[in-house]
C-alpha positions as CSV (number, residue, x, y, z in Angstrom):
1,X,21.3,9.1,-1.8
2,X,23.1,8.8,1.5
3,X,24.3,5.0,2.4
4,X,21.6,3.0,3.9
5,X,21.7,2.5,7.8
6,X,19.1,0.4,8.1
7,X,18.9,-3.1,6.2
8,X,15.3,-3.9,4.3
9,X,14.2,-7.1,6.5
10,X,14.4,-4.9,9.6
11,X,13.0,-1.9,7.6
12,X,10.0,-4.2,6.0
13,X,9.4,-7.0,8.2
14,X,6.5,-6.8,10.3
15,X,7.2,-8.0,14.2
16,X,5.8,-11.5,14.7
17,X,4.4,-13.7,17.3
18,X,2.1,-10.8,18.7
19,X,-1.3,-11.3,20.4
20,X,-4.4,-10.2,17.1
21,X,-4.0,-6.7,18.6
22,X,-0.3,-5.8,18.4
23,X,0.8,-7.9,15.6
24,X,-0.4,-5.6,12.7
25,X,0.9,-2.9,11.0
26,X,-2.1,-1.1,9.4
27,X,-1.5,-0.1,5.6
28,X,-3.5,2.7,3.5
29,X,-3.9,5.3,1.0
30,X,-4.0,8.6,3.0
31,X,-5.6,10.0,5.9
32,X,-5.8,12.5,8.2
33,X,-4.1,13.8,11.2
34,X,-3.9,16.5,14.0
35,X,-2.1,17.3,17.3
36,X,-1.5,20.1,19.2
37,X,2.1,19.9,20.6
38,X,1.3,18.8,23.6
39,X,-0.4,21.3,24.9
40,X,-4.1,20.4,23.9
41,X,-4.7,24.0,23.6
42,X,-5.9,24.7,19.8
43,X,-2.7,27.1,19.6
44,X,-3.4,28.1,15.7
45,X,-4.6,31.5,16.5
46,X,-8.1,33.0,15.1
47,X,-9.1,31.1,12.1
48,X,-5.4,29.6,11.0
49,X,-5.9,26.2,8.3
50,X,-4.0,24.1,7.5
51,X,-4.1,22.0,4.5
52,X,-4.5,18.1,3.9
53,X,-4.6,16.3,0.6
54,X,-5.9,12.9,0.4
55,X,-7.0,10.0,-1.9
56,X,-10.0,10.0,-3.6
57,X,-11.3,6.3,-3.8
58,X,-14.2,5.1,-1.9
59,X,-15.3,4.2,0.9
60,X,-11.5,5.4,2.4
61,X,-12.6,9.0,1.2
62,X,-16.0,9.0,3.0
63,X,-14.1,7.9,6.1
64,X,-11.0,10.0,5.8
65,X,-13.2,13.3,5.2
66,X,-14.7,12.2,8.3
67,X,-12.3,12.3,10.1
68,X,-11.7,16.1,9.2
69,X,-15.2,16.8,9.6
70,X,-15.1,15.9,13.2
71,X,-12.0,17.0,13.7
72,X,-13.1,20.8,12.1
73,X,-16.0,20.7,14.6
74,X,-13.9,19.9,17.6
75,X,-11.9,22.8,16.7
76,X,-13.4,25.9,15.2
77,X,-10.1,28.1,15.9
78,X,-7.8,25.5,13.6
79,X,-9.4,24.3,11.2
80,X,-8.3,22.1,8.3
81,X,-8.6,22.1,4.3
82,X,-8.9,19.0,2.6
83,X,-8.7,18.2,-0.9
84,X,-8.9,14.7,-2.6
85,X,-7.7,13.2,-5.3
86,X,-6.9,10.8,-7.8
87,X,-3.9,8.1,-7.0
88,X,-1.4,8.7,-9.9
89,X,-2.6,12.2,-9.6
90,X,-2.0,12.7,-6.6
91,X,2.0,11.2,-6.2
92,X,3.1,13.3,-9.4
93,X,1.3,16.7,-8.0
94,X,2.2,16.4,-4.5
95,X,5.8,15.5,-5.3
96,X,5.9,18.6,-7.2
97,X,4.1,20.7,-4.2
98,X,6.8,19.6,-1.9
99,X,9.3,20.7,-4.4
100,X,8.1,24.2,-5.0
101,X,8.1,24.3,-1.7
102,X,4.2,24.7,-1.5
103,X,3.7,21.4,0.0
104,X,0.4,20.6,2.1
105,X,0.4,21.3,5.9
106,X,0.0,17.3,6.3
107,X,1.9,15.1,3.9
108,X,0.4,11.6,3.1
109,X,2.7,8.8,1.7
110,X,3.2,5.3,1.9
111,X,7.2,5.7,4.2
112,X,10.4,4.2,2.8
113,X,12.4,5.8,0.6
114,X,10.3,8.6,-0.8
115,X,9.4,9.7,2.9
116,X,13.7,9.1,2.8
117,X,14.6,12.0,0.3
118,X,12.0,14.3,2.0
119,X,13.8,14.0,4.9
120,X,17.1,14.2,3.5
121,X,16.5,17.3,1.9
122,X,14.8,18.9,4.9
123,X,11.2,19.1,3.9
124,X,9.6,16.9,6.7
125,X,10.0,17.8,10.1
126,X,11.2,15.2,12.2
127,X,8.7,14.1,14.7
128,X,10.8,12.0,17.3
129,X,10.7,14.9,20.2
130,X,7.1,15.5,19.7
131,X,6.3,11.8,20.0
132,X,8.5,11.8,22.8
133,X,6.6,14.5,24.6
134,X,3.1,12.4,23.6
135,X,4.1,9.0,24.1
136,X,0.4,7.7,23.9
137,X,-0.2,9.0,20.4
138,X,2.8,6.4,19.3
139,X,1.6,3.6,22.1
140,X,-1.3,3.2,20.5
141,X,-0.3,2.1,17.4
142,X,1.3,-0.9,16.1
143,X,5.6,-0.8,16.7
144,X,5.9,-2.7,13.4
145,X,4.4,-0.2,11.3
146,X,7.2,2.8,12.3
147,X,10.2,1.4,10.6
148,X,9.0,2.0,7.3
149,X,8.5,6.3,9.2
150,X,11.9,5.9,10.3
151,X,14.7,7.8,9.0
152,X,18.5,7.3,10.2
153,X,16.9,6.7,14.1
154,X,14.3,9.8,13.8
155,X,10.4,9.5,13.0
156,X,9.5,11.7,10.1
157,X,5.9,10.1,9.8
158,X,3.0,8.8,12.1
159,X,1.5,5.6,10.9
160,X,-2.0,6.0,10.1
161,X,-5.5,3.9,8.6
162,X,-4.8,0.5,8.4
163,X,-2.5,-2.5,7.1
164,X,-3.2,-3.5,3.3
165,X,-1.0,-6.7,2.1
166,X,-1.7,-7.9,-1.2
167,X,-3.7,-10.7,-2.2
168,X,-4.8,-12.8,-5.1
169,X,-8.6,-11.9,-5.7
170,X,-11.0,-14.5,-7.7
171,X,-14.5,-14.4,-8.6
172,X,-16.3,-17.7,-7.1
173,X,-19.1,-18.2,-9.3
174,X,-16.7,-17.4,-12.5
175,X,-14.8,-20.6,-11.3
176,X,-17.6,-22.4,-10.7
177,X,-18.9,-21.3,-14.1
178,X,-15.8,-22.6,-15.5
179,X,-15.5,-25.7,-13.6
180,X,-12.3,-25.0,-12.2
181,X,-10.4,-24.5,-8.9
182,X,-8.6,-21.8,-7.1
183,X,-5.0,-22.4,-8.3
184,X,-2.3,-23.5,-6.2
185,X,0.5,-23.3,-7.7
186,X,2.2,-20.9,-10.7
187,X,1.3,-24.3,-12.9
188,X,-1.9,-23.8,-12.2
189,X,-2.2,-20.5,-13.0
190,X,-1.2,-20.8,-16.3
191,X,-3.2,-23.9,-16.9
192,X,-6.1,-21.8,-16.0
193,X,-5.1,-19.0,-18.4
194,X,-6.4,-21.1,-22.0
195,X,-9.9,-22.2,-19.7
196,X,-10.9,-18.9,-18.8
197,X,-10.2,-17.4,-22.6
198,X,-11.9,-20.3,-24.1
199,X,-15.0,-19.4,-22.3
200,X,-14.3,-15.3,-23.5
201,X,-13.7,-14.6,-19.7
202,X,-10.0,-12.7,-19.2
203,X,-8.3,-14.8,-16.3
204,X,-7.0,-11.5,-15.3
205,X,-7.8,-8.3,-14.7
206,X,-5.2,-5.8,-14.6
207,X,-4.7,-2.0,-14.6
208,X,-1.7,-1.6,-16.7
209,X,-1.8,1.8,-17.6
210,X,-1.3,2.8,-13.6
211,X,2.3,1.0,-13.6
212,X,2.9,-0.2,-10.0
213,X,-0.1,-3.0,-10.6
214,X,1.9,-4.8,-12.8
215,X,4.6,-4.6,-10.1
216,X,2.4,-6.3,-8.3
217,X,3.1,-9.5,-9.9
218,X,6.7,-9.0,-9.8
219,X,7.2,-8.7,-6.9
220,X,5.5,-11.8,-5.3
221,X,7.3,-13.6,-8.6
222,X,11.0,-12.8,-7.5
223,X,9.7,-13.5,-3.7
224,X,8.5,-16.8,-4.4
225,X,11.2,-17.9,-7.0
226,X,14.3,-16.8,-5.3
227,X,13.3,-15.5,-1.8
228,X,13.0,-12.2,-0.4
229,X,17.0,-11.7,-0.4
230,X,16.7,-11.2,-4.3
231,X,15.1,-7.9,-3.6
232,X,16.9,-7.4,-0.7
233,X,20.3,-6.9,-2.5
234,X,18.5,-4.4,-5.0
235,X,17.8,-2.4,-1.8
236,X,21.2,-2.8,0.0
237,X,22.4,-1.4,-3.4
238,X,24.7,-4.5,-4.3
239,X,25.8,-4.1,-8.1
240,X,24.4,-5.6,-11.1
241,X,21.9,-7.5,-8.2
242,X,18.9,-7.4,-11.1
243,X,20.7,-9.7,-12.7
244,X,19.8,-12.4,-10.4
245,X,19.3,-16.0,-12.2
246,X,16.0,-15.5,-10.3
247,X,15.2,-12.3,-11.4
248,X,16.0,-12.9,-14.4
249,X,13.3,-16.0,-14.2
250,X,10.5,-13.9,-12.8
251,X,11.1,-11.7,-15.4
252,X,10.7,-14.6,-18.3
253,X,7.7,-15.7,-16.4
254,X,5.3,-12.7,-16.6
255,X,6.1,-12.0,-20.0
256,X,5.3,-15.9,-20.5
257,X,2.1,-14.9,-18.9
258,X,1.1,-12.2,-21.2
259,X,2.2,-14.0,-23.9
260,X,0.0,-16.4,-23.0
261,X,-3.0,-14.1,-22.8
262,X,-3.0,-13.9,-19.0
263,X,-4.3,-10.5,-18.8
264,X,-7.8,-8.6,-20.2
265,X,-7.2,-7.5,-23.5
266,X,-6.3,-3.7,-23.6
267,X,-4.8,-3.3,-20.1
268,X,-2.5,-1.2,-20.4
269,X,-4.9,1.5,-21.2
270,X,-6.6,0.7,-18.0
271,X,-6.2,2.9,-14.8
272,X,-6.6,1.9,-11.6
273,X,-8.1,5.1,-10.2
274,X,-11.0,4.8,-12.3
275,X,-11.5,1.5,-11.0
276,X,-11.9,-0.3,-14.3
277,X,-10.1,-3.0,-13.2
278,X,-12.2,-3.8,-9.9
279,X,-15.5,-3.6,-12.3
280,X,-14.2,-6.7,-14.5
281,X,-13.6,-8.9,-11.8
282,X,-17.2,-8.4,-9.7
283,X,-19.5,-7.9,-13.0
284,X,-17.3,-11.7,-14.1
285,X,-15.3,-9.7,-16.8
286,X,-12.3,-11.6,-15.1
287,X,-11.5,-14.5,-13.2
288,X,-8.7,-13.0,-10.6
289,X,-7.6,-9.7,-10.0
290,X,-3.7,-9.5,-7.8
291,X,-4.3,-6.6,-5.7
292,X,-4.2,-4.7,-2.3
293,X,-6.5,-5.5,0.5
294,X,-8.0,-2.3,0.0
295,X,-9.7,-4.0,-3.0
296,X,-12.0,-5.4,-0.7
297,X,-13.8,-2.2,-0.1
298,X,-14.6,-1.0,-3.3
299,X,-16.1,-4.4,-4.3
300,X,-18.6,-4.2,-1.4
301,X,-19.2,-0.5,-2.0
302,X,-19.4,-0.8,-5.6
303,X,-20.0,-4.4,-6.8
304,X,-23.8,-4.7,-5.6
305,X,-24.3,-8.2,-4.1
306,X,-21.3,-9.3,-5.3
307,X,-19.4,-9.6,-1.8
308,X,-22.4,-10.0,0.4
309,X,-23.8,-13.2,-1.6
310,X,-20.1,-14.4,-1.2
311,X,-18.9,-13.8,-4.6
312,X,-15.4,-12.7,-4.0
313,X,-12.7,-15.3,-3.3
314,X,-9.6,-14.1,-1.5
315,X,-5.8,-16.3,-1.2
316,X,-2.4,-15.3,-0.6
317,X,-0.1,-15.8,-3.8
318,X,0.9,-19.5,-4.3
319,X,4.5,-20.9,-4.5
320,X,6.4,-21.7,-7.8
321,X,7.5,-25.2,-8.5
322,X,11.6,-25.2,-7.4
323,X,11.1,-21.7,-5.9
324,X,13.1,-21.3,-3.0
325,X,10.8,-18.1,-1.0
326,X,8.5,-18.9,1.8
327,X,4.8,-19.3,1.0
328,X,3.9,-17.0,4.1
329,X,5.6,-14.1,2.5
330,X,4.0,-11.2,1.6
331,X,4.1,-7.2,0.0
332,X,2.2,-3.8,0.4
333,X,1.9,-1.5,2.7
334,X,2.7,-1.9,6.5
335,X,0.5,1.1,6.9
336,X,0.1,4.9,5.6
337,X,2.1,7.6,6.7
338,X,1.7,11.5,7.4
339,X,4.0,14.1,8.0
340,X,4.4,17.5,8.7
341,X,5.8,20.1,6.1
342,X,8.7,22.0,6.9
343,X,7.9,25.1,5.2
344,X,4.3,25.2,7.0
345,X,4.1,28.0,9.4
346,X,3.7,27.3,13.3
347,X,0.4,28.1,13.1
348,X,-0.7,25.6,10.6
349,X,1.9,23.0,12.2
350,X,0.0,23.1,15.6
351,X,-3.3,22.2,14.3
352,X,-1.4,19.4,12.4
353,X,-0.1,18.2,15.4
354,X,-3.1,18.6,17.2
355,X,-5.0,16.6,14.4
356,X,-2.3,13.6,14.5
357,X,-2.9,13.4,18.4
358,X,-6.5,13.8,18.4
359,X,-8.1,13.5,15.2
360,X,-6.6,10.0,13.5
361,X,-7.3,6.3,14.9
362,X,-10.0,7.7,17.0
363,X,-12.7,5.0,18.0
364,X,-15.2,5.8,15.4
365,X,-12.6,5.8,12.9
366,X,-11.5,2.6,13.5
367,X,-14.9,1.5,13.5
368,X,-15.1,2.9,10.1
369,X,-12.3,1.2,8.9
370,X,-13.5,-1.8,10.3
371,X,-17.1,-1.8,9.3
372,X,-16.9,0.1,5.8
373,X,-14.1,-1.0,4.4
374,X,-13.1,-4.2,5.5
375,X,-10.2,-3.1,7.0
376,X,-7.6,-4.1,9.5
377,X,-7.0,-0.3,11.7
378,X,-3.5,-0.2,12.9
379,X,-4.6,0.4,16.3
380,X,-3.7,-2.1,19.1
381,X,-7.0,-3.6,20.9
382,X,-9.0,-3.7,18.1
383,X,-9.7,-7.6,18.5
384,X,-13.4,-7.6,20.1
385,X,-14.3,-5.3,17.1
386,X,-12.7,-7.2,14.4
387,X,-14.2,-10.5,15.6
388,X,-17.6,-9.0,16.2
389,X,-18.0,-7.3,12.3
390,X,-20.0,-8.6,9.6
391,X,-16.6,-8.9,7.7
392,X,-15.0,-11.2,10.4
393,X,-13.8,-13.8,8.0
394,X,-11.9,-11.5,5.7
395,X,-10.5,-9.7,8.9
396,X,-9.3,-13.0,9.9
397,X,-7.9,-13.6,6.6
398,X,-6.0,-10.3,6.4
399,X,-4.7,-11.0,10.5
400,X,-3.3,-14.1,9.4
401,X,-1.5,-13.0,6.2
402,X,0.2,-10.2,7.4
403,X,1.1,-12.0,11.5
404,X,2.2,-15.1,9.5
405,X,4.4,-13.1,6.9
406,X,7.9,-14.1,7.7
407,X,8.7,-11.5,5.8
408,X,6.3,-8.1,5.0
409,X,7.7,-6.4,2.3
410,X,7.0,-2.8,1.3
411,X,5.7,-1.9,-2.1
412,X,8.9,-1.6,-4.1
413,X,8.1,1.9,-5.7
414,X,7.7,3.0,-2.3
415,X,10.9,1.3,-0.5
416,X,13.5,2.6,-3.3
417,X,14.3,6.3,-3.7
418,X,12.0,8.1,-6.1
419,X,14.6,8.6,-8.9
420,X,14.9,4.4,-8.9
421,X,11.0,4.2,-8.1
422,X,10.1,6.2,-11.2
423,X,12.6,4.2,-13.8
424,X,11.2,0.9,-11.9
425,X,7.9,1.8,-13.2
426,X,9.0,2.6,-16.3
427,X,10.3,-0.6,-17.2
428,X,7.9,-3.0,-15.5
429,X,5.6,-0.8,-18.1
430,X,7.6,-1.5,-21.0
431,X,8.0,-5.2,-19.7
432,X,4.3,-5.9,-19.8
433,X,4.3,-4.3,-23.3
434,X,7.1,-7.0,-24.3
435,X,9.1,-3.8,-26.0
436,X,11.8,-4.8,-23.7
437,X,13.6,-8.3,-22.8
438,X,14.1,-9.3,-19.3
439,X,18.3,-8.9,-19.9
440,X,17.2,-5.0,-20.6
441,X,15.0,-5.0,-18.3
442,X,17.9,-5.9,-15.5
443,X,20.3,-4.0,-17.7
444,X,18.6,-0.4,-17.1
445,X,17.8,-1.0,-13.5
446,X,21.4,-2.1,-12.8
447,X,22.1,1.5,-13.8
448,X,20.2,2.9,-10.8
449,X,21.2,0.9,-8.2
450,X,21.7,3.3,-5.3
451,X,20.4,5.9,-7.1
């Protein structure tokens, strides 16, 4: 890895202070995109695809495809192909598409420092000039989600979808079942843990076998215990910077948690893509479920009345007693990303282009995000619309959590290189498994520092 030129708050942090429309930096799992460079013409020659890959998980894949549909109709002479699937899937096949150098025409991804290597090792193009030459396509969207696209001063990646922090999730009537209160501090949390498992309901749901939902947890623990500046220094690549005292304590503290019978019995065997873990929180399997905002649509499209008879109870993660981070703070995805292969012919790059001008964040889309999946777009001006939807409170909720974030952190797995991301992973896995100590834990992610 080449030294780092830009430092993680400015490279996380979403902008702050901004009216409900510019404030937002729109997070999501993949989408589509097209532009023509500049011309408008179609410019991809008698029947010329190109190819999109995108995740599978309802209702984003019903608005996503879409998106291509109308986007295919607009434009008979460029069409595009597109293919969804699975989340885990989806990261290990297209990482190895990109490396056989039979990448997709559009590349989806989450920024940071996988987007990073692709661009290091020339397999993105770099999309400054064009977004030069079509200033409205990047006016439109929010400025604080391009950091995350930006490499060494160039834009490998146009923000797309929608902004998705994560949030602490809790099942009303479970609670009221119970007799118990949404916790407010970690205290509480654990004091929950032996009410919930008394009454044979798990006080969390959790998809272990998927990996970067356990990291979930970590990282709002080391956020609230020591501040965002323990993470910070893992990023900046300062040695031996695991072995914070307080990450060393986050560490103690979600294995004190398992311990503890925190989590539904048999998680690590369960996948997020299937989503398992959504089903035990709405059918009252599970109390609270620590997840992305994107959660939020699959329980209304899946979880019958639970959201519309105001099952589903939604907070921001509470502080730790002595912790020194800000409440406010939060983690996920400023937005999604999309890029353009390198090894695509010009052809199949013009109806890309073409498809990230014209065929992504258009009105009905952002309706779509709005109305079917809860969702904050990533669009500026979107305020009558949010205000207006059947979902306003949870817009409102999501507005406030990610405007209010002193600090917006990405996903870890997605802001470190993917030779770090992938031993990260690893070990969180092992960690939940208690097969490793938090001292190891630090130990073999010291060794990758940088990396």
């Amino acid at each position: 890895m080449e030294p780092r030129t830009t430092s993680r708050r400015t490279f996380l942090s979403l902008s702050l202070g901004l009216p409900l429309g510019a404030a937002l930096a729109a997070c999501g799992t993949s989408g589509p995109g097209t532009s023509g460079g500049g011309s408008g013409s179609g410019g991809s020659g008698s029947g010329a695809k190109a190819t999109y890959w995108y995740l599978s998980t309802q209702p984003a894949e019903g608005i996503r495809k879409a998106a291509v549909d109308r986007f295919n109709q607009a434009n008979p002479n460029g069409q595009i192909t597109a293919t969804p699937f699975q989340n885990d899937a989806y990261k290990t096949k297209v990482k190895t598409a990109i490396g056989a150098g039979q990448a997709p025409t559009l590349i989806f991804g989450w920024g940071g420092g996988t987007l990073r290597s692709y661009a290091q090792a020339g397999q993105v193009d770099d999309l400054t000039p064009w977004l030069q030459q079509n200033a409205a396509v990047k006016d439109r969207l929010f400025d604080s989600a391009f950091p995350a696209a930006t490499i060494d001063g160039k834009i490998y990646a146009l923000p797309i979808e929608r902004v998705q922090p994560i949030v602490l999730f809790y099942n009303k009537k479970v609670f009221e079942q119970v007799g118990a209160k949404p916790p407010e501090s970690w205290g509480d949390i654990m004091d929950l843990v032996p009410k919930f498992n008394a009454k044979g309901i798990a006080p969390f749901s959790l998809a272990g076998q998927s990996r970067w939902t356990n990291m979930m947890w970590l990282e709002f623990l080391y956020d609230r215990i020591g501040g965002s500046e323990v993470f910070q220094a893992v990023f900046d690549g300062e040695k031996d910077a695991w072995n914070n005292p307080a990450s060393l304590e986050a560490l103690g503290k979600v294995q004190e948690l398992v311990k503890a019978g925190g989590f539904i019995k048999g998680f690590s065997s369960i996948t997020a893509d299937s989503n398992a873990d959504q089903a035990l929180l709405y059918t009252g399997k599970a109390a609270m479920m620590l997840h992305g905002t994107w959660s939020y649509g699959v329980q209304k499209d899946q979880g019958g009345d639970f959201v519309p008879s105001g099952g589903l109870g939604y907070m921001n993660f509470p502080p730790i007693d002595g912790g020194k981070g800000d409440i406010s703070d939060t983690v996920g995805n400023p937005a999604q990303y999309l890029s353009i292969s390198s090894k695509a012919t010009p052809e199949e790059k013009e109806i890309a282009k073409k498809f990230l001008a014209s065929g992504l964040s258009t009105d009905q889309e952002v309706k779509d995000w709005i109305d079917k999946a809860g969702s904050v777009p990533i669009v500026k001006g979107t305020d009558s619309l949010l205000a207006a939807s059947k979902d306003a409170e949870w817009l409102k909720f999501q507005y406030d959590i990610a405007s209010k974030a002193k600090v917006f952190a990405q996903s870890w797995d997605q802001a470190l290189s993917p030779t770090a991301a992938e031993v990260l992973l690893d070990n969180i896995s092992k960690l939940f498994q208690l097969s490793i100590s938090p001292q190891q834990f630090a130990t073999n992610m010291n060794a990758v520092i940088g990396k």
